[in-house]
Legacy VTK file of the C-alpha trace (Angstrom):
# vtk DataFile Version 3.0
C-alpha trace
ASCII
DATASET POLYDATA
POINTS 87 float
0.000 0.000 0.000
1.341 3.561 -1.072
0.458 6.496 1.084
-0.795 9.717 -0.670
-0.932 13.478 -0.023
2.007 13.554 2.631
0.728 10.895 4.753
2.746 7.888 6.132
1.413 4.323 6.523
2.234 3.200 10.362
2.534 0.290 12.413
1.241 1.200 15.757
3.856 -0.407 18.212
1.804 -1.748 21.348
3.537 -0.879 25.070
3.014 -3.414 27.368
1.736 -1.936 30.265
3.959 -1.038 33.259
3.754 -2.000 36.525
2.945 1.155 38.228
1.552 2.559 41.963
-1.728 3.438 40.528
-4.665 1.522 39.311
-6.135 3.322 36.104
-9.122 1.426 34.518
-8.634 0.660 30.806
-11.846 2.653 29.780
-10.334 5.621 30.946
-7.307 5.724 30.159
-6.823 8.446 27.269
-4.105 7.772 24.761
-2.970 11.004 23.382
0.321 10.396 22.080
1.678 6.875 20.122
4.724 5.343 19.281
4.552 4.075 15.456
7.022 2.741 12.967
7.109 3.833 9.483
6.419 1.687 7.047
6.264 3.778 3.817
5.883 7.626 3.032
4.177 9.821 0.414
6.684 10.968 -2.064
5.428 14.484 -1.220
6.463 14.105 2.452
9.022 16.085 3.812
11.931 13.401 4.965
11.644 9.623 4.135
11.349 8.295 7.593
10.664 4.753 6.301
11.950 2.428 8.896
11.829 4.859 11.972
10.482 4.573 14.921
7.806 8.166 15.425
5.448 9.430 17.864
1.864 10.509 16.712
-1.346 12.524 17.664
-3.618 9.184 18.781
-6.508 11.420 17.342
-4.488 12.030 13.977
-4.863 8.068 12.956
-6.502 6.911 9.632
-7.615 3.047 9.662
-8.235 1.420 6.888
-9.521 -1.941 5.860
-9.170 -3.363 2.557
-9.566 -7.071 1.488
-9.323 -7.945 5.038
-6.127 -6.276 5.380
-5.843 -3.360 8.360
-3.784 -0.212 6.897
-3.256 2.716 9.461
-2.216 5.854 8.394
-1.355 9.115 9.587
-1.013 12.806 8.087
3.032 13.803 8.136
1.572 17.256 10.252
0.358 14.589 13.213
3.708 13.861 13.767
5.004 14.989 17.085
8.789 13.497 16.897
11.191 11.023 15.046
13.434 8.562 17.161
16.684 10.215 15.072
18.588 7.486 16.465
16.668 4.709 14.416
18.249 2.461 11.378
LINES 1 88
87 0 1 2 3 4 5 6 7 8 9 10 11 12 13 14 15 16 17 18 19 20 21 22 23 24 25 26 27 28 29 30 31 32 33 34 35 36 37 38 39 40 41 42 43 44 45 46 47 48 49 50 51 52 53 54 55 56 57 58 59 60 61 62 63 64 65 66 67 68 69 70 71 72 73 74 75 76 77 78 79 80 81 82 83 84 85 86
């Protein structure tokens, strides 16, 4: 799948969750920000940050299904930081 229109396709990377002092109930916990790895950028995006690891606006987040298949996408301007360390 090719992004379009300066948007990346993403691979939302799932934290487990940490062992903390506080109980929060699933339902209400509010994920604002995401970690994500690049799969493949728009050839109108800025950088090519295929293959690094980001973190996005939760809110910003474009799912798609085709054929089955799950494709999540995100607009280059939800991007809040690249891991420059990555690859």
């Amino acid at each position: 799948m090719k992004p379009l229109n300066r948007r990346l396709l993403i691979e939302v990377i799932e934290e487990e969750p940490q062992q903390g002092a506080f109980f929060v109930p699933v339902e209400e916990k509010a994920e604002e920000f995401l970690p994500a790895k690049v799969i493949a950028c728009a050839e109108d995006c800025t950088r090519d940050l295929s293959g690094k690891t980001v973190i996005i606006h939760a809110f910003g987040r474009e799912e798609v299904t085709i054929r089955g298949e799950k494709y999540t996408f995100v607009g280059e301007n939800h991007l809040i930081c690249v891991n420059i360390n990555d690859g």
